[in-house]
N, C-alpha and C positions, 0 to 999 in steps of 0.2 A: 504493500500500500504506500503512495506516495505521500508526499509530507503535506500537500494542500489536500487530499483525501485526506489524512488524520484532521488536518484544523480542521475541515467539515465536520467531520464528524465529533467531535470533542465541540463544535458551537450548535451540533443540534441538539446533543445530550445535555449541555447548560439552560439550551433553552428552551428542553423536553422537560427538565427538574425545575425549573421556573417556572413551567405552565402546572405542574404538577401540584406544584406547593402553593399557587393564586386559588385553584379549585377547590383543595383541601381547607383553604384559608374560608373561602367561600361560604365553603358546606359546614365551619365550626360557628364563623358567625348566626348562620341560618338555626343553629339549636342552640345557641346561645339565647337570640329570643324567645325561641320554643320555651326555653327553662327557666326565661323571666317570665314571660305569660301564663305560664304553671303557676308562676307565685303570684302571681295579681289576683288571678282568680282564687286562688287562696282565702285573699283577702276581701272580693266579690264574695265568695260563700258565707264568712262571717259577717257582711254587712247585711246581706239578703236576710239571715238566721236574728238580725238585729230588727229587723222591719216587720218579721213575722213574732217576734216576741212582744212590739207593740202591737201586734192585729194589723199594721199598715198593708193592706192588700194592695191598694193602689199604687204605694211605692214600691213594694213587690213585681208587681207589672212592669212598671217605669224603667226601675231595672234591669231586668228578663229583656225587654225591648232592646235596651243600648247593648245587653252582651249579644244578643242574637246578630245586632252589625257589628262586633266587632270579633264574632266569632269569623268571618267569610276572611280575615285579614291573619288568623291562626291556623286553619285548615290546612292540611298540605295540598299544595296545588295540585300536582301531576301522583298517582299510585301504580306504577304500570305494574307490577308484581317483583322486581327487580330492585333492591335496598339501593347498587350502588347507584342506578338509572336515575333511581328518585331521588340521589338525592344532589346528584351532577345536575338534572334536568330541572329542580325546584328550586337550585342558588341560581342559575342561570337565570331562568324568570324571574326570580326576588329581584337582580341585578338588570335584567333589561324594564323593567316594569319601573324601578328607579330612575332611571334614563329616561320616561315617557315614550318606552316602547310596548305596546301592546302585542301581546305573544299568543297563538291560538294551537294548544297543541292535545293531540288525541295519539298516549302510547301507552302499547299492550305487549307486555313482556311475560306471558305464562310460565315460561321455563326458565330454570337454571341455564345462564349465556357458559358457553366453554369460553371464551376469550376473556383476558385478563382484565382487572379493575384496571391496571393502568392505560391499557388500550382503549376502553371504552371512555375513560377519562378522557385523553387525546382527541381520540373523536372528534365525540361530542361538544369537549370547551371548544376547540378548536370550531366549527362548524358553527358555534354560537358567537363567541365571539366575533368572527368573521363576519355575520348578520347582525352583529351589534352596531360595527363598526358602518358598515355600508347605511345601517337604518338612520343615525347620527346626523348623516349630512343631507337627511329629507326631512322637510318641516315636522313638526310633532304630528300635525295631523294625516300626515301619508305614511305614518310609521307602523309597518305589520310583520310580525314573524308568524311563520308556520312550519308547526315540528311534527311529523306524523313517523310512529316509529311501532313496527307488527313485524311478528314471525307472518314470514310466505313458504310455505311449506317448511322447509327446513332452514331455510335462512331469514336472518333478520334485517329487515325492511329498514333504511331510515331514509329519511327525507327533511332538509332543510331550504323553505324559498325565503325571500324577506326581498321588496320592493325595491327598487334603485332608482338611482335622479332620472330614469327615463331612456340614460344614454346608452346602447347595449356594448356590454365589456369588450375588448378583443383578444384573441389567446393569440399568444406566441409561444412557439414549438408547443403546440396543443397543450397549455395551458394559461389559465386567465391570471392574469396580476393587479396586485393595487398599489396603490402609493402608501402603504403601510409603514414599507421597509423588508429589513432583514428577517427581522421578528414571524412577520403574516407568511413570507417565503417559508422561511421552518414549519412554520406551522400545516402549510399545506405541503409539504415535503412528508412530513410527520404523518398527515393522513396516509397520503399517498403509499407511502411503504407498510402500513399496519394493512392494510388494506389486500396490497399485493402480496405481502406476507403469509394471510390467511387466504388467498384466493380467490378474494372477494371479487366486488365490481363496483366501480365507479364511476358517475357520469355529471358531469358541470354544464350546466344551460344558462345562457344569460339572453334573454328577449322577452319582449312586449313589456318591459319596466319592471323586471323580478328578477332575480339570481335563483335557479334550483341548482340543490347538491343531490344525487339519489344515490344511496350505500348499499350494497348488498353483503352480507359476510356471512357464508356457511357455519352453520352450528352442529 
């Protein structure tokens, strides 16, 4: 292996453990609030237990009311049957929905995945981010992600589109680039080889104002 193949390789692995350790960061803040809203409501149960010891039914209600909206902000978004899916797929959304990107996603994971938590990580951040990035530079109100992710017979389905300025991408040596940098190059390098590695399938669409990714990975 020659010496500019090693730096490649030692700056995709720096920037494979960096994506690694942003996700992870992700997904501990995302149960970090989990386990402060455990304790709020905590304290919701003894004040509710305070309202029924005076007979206040009505404030009882009143109550009930404000947790039932601020339940839809606790829930976890996405359950596809996959722990580490959900919980890649639910910091993402916490994360683009902060951003004032609205996210529509329908994913159904029945089975135990053979491929690794940390491929699946790569992925997916990877694929998200990338639709983060591109939703950013269109007004708030043209901003859409859609995540659709099924077993198809034996392989697992994923699909990421998310809306662009309109202008359609263009690939060179059949593939698409952005003005990201270094960084979005790895990243989509990173796909790419987990992909061919399992023997998957890959395909990049850019037209009519939308980016699709579709993944295909034998299980």
């Amino acid at each position: 292996m020659g010496l500019l193949s090693r730096k490649i390789d030692k700056r995709i692995a720096s920037y494979q453990q960096e994506l690694i350790q942003t996700h992870y960061a992700e997904v501990e803040n995302m149960y970090k609030q989990i386990r402060g809203w455990r304790h709020d409501y905590r304290n919701h149960i003894q004040a509710m237990k305070a309202h029924a010891a005076n007979g206040d039914l009505e404030a009882i209600r009143h109550y009930l009311n404000e947790l039932e909206t601020d339940l839809a902000t606790v829930d976890t978004v996405i359950k596809t049957g996959n722990p580490m899916t959900d919980a890649i797929l639910n910091s993402k959304i916490s994360l683009a929905k902060s951003k004032g990107i609205p996210v529509i996603a329908d994913a159904h994971i029945p089975v135990k995945l053979t491929l690794s938590e940390l491929d699946l990580c790569c992925i997916i951040g990877n694929l998200f981010d990338n639709a983060i990035e591109a939703s950013l530079k269109l007004p708030e109100s043209e901003r859409m992600i859609r995540v659709y992710m099924d077993m198809k017979n034996t392989q697992l389905y994923i699909s990421f589109t998310n809306f662009t300025a309109g202008k359609k991408m263009n690939k060179v040596g059949g593939r698409f680039f952005s003005s990201k940098g270094d960084g979005h190059g790895f990243g989509l390098v990173r796909i790419d080889t987990i992909v061919d590695r399992l023997d998957g399938y890959i395909s990049r669409n850019s037209e009519d104002g939308a980016f699709t990714t579709e993944i295909l990975l034998p299980q």
